[in-house]
FIMAR-394542 format. One record per residue (C-alpha): residue in three letters; x, y, z; residue number from 0. Coordinates in Angstrom, 3 decimals, decimal comma. Layout:
{atom "ALA" {X Y Z} NUM}
...
***
This chain:
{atom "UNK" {8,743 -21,233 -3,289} 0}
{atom "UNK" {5,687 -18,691 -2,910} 1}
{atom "UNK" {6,777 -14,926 -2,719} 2}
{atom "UNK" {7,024 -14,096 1,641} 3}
{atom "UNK" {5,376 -9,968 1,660} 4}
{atom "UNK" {8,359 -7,995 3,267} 5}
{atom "UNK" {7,968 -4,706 4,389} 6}
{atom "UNK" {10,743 -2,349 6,087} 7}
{atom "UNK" {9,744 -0,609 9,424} 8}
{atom "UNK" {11,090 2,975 10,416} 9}
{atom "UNK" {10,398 4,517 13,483} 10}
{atom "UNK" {11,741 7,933 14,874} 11}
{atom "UNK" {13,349 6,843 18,136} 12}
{atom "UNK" {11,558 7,887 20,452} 13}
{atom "UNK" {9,556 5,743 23,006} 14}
{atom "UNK" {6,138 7,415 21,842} 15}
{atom "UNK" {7,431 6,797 18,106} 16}
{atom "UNK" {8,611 3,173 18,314} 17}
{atom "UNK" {5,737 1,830 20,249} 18}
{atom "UNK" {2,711 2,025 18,122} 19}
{atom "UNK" {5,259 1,112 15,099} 20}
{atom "UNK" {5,614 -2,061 17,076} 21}
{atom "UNK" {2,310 -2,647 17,791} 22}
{atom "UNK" {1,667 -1,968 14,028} 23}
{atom "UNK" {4,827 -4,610 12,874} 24}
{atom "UNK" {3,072 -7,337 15,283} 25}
{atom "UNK" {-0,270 -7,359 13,261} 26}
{atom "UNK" {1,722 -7,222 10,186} 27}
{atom "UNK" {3,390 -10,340 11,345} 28}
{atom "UNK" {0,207 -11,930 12,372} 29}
{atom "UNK" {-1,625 -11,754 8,995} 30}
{atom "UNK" {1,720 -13,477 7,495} 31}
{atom "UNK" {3,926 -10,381 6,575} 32}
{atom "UNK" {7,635 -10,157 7,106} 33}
{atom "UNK" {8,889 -7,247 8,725} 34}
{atom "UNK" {12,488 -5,770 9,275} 35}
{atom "UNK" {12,490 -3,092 11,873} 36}
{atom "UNK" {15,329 -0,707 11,934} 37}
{atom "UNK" {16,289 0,474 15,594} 38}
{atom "UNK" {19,299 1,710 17,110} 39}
{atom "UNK" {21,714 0,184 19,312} 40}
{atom "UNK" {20,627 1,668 22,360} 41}
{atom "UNK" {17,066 0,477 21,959} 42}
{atom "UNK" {17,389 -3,159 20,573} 43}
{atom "UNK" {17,658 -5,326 23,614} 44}
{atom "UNK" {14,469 -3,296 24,875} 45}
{atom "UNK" {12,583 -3,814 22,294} 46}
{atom "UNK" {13,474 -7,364 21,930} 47}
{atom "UNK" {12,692 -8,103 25,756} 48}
{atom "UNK" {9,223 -6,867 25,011} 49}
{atom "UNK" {8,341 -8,743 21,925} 50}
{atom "UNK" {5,826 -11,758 22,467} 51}
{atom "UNK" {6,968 -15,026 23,496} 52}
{atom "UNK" {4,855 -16,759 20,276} 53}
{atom "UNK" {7,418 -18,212 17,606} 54}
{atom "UNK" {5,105 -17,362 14,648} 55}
{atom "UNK" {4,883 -13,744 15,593} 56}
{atom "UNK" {8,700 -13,601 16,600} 57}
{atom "UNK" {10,156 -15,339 13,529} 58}
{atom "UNK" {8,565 -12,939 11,130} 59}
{atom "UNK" {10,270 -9,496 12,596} 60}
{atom "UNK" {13,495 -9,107 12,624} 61}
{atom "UNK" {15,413 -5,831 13,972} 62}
{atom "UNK" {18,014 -4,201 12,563} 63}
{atom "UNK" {20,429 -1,858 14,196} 64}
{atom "UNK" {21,921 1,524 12,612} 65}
{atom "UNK" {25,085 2,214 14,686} 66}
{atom "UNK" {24,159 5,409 15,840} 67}
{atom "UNK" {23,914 6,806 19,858} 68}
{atom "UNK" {21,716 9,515 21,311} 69}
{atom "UNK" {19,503 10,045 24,112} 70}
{atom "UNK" {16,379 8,721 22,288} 71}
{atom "UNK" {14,543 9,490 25,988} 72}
{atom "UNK" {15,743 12,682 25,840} 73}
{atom "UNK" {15,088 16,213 25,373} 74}
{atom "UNK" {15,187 16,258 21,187} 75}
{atom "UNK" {17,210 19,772 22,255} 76}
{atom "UNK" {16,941 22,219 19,039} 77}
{atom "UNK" {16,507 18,943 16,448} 78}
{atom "UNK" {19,951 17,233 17,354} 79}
{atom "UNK" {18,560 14,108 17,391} 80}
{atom "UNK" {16,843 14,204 14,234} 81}
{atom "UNK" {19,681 15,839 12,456} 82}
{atom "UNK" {21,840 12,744 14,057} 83}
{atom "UNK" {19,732 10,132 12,799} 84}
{atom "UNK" {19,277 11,932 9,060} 85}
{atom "UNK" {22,879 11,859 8,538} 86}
{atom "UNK" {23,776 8,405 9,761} 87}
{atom "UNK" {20,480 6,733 8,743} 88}
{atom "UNK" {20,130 8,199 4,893} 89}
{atom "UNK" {22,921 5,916 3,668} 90}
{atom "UNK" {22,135 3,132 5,692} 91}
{atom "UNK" {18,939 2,464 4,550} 92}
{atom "UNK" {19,380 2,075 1,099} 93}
{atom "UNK" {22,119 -0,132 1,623} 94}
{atom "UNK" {20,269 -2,095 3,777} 95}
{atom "UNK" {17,307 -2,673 1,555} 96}
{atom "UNK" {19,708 -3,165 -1,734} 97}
{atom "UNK" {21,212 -5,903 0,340} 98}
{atom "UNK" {18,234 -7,118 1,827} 99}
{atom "UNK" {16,341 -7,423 -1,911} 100}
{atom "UNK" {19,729 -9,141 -3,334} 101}
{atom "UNK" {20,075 -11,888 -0,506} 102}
{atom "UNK" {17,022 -13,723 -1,155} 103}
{atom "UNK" {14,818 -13,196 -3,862} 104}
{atom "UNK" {11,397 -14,446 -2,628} 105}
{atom "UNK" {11,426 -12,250 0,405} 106}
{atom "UNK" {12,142 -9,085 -1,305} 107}
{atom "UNK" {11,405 -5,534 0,609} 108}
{atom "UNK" {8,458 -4,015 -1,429} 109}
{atom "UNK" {7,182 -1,095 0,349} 110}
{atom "UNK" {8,792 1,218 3,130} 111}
{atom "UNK" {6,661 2,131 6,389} 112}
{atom "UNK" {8,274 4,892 7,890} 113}
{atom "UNK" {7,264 7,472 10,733} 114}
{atom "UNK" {6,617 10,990 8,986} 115}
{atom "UNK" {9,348 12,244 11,833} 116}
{atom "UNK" {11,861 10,622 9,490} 117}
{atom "UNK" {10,090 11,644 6,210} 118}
{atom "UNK" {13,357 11,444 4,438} 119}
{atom "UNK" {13,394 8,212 4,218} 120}
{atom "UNK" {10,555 8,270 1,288} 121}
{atom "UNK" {13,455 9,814 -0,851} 122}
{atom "UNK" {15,326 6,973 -0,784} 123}
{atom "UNK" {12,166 4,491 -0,957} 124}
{atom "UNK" {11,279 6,208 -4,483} 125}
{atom "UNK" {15,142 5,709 -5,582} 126}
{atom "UNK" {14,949 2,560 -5,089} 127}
{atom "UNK" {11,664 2,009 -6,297} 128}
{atom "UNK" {9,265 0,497 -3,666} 129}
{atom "UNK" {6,262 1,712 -2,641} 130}
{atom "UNK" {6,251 4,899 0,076} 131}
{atom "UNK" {3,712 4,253 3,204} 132}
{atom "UNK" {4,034 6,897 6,098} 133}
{atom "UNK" {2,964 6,566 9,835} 134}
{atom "UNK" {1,344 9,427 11,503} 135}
{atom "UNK" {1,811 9,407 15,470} 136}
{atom "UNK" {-0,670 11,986 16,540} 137}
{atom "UNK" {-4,227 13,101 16,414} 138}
{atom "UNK" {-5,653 13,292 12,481} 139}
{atom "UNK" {-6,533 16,979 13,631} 140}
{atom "UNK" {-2,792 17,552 13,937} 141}
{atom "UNK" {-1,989 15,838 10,759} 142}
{atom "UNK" {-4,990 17,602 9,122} 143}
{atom "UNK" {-2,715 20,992 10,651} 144}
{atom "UNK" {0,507 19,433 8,983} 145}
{atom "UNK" {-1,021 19,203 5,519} 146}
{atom "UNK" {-1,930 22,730 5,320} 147}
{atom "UNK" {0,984 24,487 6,508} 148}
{atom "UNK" {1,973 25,666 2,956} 149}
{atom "UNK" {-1,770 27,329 2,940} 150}
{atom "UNK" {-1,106 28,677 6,732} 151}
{atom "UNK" {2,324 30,072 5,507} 152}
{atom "UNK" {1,021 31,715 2,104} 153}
{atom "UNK" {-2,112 33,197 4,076} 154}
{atom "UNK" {0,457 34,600 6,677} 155}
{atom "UNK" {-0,981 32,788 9,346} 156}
{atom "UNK" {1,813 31,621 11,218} 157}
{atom "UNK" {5,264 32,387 10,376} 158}
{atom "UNK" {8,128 30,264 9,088} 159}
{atom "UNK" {8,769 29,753 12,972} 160}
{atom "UNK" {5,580 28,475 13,073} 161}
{atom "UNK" {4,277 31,343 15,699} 162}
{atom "UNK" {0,881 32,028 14,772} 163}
{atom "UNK" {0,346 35,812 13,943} 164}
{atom "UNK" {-1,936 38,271 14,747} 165}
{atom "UNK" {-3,192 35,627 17,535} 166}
{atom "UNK" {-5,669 34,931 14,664} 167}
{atom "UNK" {-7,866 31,236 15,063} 168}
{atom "UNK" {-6,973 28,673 12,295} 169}
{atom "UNK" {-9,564 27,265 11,059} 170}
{atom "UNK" {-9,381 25,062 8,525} 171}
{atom "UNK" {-13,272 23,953 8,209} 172}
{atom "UNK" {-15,950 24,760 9,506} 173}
{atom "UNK" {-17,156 21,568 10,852} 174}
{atom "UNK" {-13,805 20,889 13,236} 175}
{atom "UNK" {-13,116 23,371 16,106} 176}
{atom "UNK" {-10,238 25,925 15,628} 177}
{atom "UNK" {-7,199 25,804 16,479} 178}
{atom "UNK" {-5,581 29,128 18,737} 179}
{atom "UNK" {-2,183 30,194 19,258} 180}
{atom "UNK" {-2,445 28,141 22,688} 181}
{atom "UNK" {-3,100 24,847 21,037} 182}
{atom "UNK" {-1,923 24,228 18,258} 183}
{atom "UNK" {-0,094 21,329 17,602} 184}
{atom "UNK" {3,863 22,156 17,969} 185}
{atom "UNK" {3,359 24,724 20,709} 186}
{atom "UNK" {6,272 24,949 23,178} 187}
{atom "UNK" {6,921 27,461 26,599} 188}
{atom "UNK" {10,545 27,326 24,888} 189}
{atom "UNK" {10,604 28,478 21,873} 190}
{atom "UNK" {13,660 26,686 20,742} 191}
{atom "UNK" {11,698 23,510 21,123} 192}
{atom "UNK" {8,832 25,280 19,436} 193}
{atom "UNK" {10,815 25,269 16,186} 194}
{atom "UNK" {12,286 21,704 16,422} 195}
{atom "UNK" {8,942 20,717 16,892} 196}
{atom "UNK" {7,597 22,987 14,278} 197}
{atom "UNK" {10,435 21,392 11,431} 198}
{atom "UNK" {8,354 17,611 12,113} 199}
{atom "UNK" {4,998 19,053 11,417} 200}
{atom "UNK" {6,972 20,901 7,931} 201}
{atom "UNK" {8,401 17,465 6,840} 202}
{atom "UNK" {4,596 16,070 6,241} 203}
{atom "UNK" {3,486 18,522 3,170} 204}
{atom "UNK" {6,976 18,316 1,943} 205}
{atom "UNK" {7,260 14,766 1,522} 206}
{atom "UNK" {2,879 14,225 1,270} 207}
{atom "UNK" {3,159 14,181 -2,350} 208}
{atom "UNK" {5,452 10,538 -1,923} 209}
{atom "UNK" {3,812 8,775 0,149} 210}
{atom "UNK" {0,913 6,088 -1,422} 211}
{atom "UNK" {-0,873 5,360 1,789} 212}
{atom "UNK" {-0,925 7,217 5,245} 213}
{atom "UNK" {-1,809 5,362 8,221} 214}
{atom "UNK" {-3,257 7,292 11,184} 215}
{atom "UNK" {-3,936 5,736 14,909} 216}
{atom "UNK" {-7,535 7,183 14,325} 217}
{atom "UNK" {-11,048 5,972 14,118} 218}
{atom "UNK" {-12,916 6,998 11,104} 219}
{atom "UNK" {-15,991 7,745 13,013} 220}
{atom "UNK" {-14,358 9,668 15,630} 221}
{atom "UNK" {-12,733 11,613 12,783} 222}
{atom "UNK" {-14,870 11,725 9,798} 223}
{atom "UNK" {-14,757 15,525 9,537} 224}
{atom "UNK" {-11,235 15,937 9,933} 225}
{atom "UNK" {-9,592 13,053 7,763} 226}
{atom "UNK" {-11,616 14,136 4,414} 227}
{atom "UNK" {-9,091 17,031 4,878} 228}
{atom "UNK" {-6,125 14,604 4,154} 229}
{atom "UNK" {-5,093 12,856 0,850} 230}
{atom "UNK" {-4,641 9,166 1,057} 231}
{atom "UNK" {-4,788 8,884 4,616} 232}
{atom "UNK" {-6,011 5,247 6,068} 233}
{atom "UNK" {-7,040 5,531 10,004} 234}
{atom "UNK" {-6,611 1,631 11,669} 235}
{atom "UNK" {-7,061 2,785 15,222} 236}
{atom "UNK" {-7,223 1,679 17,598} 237}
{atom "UNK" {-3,731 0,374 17,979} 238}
{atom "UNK" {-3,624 -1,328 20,868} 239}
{atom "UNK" {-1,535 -4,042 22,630} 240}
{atom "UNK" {-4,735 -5,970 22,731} 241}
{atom "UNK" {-5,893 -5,879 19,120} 242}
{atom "UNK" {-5,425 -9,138 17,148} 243}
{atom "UNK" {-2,370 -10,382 19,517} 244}
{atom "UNK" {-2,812 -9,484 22,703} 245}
{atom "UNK" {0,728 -8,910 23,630} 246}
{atom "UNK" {3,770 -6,518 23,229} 247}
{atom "UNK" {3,384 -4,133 26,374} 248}
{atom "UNK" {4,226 -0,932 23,781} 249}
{atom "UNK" {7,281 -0,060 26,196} 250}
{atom "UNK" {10,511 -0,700 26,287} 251}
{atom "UNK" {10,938 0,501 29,839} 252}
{atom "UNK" {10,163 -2,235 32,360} 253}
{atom "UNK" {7,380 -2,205 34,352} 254}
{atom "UNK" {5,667 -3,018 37,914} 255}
{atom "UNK" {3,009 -5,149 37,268} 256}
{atom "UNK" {2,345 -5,426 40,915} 257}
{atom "UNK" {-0,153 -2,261 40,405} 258}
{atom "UNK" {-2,031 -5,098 39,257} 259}
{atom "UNK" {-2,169 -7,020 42,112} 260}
{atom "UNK" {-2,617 -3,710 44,039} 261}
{atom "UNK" {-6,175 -2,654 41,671} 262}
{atom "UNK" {-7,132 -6,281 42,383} 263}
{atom "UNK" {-7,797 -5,263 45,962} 264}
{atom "UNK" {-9,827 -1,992 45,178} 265}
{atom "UNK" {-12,983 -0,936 45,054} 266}
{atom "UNK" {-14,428 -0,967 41,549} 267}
{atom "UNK" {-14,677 2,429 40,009} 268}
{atom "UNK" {-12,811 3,764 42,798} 269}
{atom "UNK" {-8,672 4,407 41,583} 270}
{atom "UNK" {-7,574 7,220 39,932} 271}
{atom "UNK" {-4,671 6,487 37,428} 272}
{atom "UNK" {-1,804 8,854 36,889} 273}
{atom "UNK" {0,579 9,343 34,470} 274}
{atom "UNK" {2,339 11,854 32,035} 275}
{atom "UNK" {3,777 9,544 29,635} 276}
{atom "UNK" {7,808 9,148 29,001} 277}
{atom "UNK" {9,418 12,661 28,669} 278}
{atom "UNK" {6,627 15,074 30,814} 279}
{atom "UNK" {8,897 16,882 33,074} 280}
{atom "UNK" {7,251 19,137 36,166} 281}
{atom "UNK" {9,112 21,611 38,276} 282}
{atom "UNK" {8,776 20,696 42,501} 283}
{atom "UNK" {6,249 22,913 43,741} 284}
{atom "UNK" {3,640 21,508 40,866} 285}
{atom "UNK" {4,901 17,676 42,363} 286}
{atom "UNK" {3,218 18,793 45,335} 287}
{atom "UNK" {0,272 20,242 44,430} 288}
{atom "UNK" {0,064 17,367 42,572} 289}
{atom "UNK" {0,446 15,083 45,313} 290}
{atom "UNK" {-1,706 16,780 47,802} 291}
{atom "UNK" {-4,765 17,638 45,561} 292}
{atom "UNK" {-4,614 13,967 45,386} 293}
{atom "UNK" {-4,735 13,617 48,736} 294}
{atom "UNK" {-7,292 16,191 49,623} 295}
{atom "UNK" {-9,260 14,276 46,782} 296}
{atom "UNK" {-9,826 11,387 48,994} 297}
{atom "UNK" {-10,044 8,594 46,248} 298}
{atom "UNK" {-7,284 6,173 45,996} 299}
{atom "UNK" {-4,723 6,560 43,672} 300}
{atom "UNK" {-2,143 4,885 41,022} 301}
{atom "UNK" {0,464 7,150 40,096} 302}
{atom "UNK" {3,097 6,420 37,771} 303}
{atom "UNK" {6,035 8,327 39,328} 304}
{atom "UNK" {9,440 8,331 36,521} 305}
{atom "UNK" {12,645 8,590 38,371} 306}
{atom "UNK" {12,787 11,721 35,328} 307}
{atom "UNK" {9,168 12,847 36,210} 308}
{atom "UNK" {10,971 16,351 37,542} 309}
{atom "UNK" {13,336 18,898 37,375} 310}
{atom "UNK" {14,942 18,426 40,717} 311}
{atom "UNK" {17,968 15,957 41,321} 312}
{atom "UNK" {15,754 13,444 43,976} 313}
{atom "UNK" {12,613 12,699 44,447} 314}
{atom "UNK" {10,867 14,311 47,142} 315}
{atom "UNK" {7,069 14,592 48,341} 316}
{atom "UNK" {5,573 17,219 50,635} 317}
{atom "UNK" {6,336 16,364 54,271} 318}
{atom "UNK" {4,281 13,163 55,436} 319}
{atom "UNK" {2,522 12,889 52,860} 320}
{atom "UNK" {3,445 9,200 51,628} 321}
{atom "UNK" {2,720 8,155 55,082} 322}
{atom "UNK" {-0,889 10,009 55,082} 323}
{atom "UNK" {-1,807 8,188 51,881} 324}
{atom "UNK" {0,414 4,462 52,588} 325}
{atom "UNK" {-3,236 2,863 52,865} 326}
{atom "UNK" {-5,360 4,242 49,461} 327}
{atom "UNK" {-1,807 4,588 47,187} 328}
{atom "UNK" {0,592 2,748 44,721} 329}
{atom "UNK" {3,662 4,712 43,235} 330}
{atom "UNK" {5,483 2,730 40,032} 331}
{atom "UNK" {8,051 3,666 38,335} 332}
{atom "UNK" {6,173 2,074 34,862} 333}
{atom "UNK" {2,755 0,508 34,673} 334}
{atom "UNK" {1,436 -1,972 32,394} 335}
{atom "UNK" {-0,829 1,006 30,996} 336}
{atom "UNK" {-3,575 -0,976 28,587} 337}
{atom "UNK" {-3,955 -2,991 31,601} 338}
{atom "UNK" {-4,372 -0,954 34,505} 339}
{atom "UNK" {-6,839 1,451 31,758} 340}
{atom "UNK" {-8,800 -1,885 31,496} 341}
{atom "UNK" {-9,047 -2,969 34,911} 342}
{atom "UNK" {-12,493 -2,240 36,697} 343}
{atom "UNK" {-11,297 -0,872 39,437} 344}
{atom "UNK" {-9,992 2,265 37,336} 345}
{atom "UNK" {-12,559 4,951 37,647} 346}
{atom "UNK" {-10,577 8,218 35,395} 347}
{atom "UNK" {-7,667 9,038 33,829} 348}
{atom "UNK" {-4,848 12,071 35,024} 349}
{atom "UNK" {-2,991 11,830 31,709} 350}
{atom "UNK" {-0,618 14,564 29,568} 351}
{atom "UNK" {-2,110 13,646 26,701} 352}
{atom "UNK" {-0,072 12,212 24,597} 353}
{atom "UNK" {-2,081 10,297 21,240} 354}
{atom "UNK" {-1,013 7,233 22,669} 355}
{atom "UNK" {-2,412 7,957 26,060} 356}
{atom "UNK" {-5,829 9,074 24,305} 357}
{atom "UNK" {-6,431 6,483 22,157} 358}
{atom "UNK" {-5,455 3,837 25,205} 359}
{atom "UNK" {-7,936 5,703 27,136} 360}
{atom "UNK" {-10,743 6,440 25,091} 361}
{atom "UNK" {-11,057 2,586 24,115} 362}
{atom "UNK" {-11,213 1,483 27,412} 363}
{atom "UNK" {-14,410 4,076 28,414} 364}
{atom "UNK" {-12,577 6,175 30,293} 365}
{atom "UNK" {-13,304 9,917 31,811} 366}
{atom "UNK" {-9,932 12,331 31,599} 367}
{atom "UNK" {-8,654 15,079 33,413} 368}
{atom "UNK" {-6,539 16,552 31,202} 369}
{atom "UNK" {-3,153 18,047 32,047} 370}
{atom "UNK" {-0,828 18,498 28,440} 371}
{atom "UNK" {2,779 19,652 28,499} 372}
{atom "UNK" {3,564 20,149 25,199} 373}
{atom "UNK" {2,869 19,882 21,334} 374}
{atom "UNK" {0,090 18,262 20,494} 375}
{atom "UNK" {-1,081 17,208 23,422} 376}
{atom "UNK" {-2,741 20,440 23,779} 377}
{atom "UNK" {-5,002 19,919 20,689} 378}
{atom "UNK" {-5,519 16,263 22,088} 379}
{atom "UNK" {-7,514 17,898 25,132} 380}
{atom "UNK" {-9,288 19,945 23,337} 381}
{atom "UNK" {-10,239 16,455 21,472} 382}
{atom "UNK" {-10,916 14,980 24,230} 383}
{atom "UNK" {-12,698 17,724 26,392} 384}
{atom "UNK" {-14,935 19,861 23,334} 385}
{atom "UNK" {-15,004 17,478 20,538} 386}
{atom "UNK" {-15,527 14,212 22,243} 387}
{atom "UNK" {-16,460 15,429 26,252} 388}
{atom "UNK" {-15,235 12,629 27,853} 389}
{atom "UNK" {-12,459 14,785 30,035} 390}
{atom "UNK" {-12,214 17,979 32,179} 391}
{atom "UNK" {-9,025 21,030 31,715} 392}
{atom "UNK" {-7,109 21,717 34,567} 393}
{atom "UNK" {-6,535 25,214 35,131} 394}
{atom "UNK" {-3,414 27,169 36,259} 395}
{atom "UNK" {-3,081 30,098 38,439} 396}
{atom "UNK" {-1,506 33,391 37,755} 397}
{atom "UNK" {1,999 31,619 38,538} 398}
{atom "UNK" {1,234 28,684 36,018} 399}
{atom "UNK" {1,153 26,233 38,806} 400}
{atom "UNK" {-1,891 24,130 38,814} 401}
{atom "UNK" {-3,259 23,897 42,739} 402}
{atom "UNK" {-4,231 21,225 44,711} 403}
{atom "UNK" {-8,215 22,971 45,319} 404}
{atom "UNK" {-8,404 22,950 40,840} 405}
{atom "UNK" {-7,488 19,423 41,479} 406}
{atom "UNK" {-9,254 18,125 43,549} 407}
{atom "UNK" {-12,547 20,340 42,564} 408}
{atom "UNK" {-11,830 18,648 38,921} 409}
{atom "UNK" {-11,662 15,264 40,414} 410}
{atom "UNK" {-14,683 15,568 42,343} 411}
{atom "UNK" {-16,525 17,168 39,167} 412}
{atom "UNK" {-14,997 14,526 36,734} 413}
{atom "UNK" {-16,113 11,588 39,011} 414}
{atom "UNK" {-19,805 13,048 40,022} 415}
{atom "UNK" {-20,789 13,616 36,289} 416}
{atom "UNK" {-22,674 11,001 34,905} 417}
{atom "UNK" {-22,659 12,846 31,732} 418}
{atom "UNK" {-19,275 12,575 30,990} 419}
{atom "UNK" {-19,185 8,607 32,218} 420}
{atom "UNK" {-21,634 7,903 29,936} 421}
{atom "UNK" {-20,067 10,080 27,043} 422}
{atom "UNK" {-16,725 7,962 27,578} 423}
{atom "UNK" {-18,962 4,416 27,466} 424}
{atom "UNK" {-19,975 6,054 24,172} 425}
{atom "UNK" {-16,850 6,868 22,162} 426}
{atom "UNK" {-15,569 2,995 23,991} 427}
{atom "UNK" {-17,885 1,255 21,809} 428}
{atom "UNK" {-17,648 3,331 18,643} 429}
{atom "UNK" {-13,799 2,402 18,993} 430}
{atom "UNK" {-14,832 -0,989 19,949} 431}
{atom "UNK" {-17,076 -2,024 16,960} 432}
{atom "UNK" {-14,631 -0,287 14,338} 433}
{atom "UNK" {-11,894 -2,506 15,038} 434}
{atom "UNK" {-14,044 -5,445 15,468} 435}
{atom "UNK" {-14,736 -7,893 12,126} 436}
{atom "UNK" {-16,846 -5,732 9,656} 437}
{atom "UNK" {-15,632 -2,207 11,280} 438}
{atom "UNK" {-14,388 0,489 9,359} 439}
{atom "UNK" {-10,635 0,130 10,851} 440}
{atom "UNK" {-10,555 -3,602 10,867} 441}
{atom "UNK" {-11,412 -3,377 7,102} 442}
{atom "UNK" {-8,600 -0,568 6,309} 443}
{atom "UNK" {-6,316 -2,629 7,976} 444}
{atom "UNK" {-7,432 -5,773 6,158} 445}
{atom "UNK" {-7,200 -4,094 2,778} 446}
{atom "UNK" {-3,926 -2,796 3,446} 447}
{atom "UNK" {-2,420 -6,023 4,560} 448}
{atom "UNK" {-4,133 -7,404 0,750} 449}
{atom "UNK" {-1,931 -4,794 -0,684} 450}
{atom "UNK" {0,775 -5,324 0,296} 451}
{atom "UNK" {0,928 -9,000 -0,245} 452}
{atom "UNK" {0,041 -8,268 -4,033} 453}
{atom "UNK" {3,038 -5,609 -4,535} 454}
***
């Protein structure tokens, strides 16, 4: 019997984590790879709900629970849920792969995929002898960021809080933008969170010398600049639903897919699409400035609306105003996202900026107005509005609220700017071609899959 390539999948879990692991484990399984993705409990029968109907695809993943329950949708409140899944997980996983490799001796576990969030887990990949390949979830200027903290630190920088001193730029060459003390990639109002999210970014120089290969959700002509800066790194982006299977949503939260239904019926290049991603959490009075600079806007509107989306106890709009806008609006609680970002009726993108978010956007040609919340999605807009221009900032006032006139005016200047519409067309088919046959990610990819079938 011919040796079956097995690799072990390790996501932090965290919806933003496990999806583009997924997405990543389905094209393993469609060039012929085995995969065993470790989950928790919680998060199992979601994941397996979402998983494509095709038996080929299917019978080549299996998941694998560690007995272990937090709020994986939660707040990550000063690192508890890391520090919960490092102590239950450490042990479990090399238990699980010694049993795994001693079951059945043609479909032995050779190499270890693992999120850098859970960079631990390369420790107990080298113990046990397999090769070490990490998953970045961000930007490649973030992880660019990551690598050089040591440098940052020695240079006194930023602190070991990760608070940038001195309010000095960081720049770490002089052909990529710098980063400032409002945008770099853990920053936090809360500077609790601040440090939690600081200790991920920490875990990537401390572990970089393990790892063999580091994948990146990047395109290498997007990013040229920015991944020479990083050893061994290996950018396959896109990763999209779309690419090579077209399935697997890349949520485990179900959605409405009657926004589809709803685009159907509008004007092409007329909807504006709105959402913050999983965790984004906005107090009421920015709800409804939110709602009526949408309304003032004109356009009609999809707007992803979580039944978490703010910090009151119910949801509640501004007087009236779902009865002003019944006629030009659709609230979901969860949208198909690749789809509605596809569909032509789409015309821009209200998005927190999450990588996921960008990338989904960017390869579907579309303009952004840019509103980030927290971490990296800060550097993302500054990707997305000064490196790439395909987005607008929204501003806040002096009470850090942003205002229905900056929305609306943004709207308005986002949609009029044929500049911008045409930049976004742009980066689409850069994306487009480099994970097409011959492209530089499609190769990466297909070289990496070659690998791993001759460990």
């Amino acid at each position: 019997m011919d040796r079956q390539p097995h690799v072990l999948v390790i996501p932090f879990p965290a919806k933003g984590h496990v999806a583009p692991l997924m997405k990543l484990s389905l094209q393993f399984a469609a060039q012929g790879v085995k995969v065993t993705f470790v989950n928790t409990e919680v998060r199992r029968e979601k994941i397996m709900a979402s998983l494509p109907e095709k038996v080929e695809e299917r019978s080549l993943i299996s998941l694998v629970s560690i007995p272990v329950v937090v709020d994986e949708d939660g707040p990550n409140d000063g690192g508890k849920v890391t520090e919960t899944i490092h102590r239950v997980m450490r042990g479990f996983l090399e238990d699980l792969i010694v049993k795994i490799n001693q079951s059945n001796v043609n479909e032995k576990i050779t190499c270890v995929i693992a999120d850098t969030s859970v960079g631990w887990a390369v420790e107990v990949t080298k113990k046990v002898g397999l090769e070490a390949v990490a998953v970045w979830p961000a930007g490649a200027a973030c992880l660019a960021l990551a690598v050089h903290i040591p440098q940052l630190l020695d240079a006194g920088i930023i602190n070991t809080d990760g608070i940038v001193m001195n309010d000095e730029p960081i720049l770490l060459s002089e052909d990529i933008p710098a980063w400032s003390s409002s945008d770099i990639g853990w920053k936090s109002s809360d500077p609790v969170k601040q440090k939690a999210i600081f200790e991920f970014y920490t875990i990537v120089p401390d572990y970089a010398k393990f790892y063999d290969w580091v994948l990146c959700n990047s395109v290498y002509e997007l990013d040229s600049s920015v991944l020479k800066l990083i050893p061994n790194v290996l950018p396959i982006g896109p990763l999209l639903a779309s690419s090579h299977l077209g399935v697997f949503a890349g949520n485990t939260w179900p959605e409405d897919s009657t926004c589809l239904d709803w685009l159907d019926k509008q004007t092409a290049g007329s909807v504006i699409y709105v959402a913050f991603g999983s965790s984004t959490i906005i107090c009421a009075q920015q709800v409804d400035e939110l709602a009526l600079g949408l309304e003032l806007a004109g356009n009609p509107f999809l707007w992803v609306f979580r039944s978490n989306f703010w910090d009151g106890s119910t949801v509640r709009f501004p007087d009236g105003f779902k009865n002003r806008v019944a006629e030009r609006a659709k609230f979901v609680e969860w949208a198909p996202q690749e789809k509605v970002l596809a569909h032509p009726s789409v015309s821009c993108f209200i998005s927190h900026c999450g990588w996921n978010s960008t990338m989904e956007g960017l390869s579907m040609g579309l303009p952004f107005l840019c509103w980030p919340y927290i971490a990296d999605q800060f550097s993302n807009k500054n990707y997305i509005c000064d490196v790439l221009k395909i987005g607008l900032d929204l501003t806040k006032d002096e009470n850090g609220i942003t205002t229905r006139h900056e929305i609306c005016t943004k709207i308005n200047t986002l949609l009029s700017s044929d500049v911008i519409k045409a930049n976004a067309l742009h980066i689409k088919e850069i994306a487009r071609k480099s994970s097409d046959e011959g492209g530089s990610s499609f190769k990466n990819f297909k070289n990496f899959i070659q690998h791993i079938k001759n460990l």
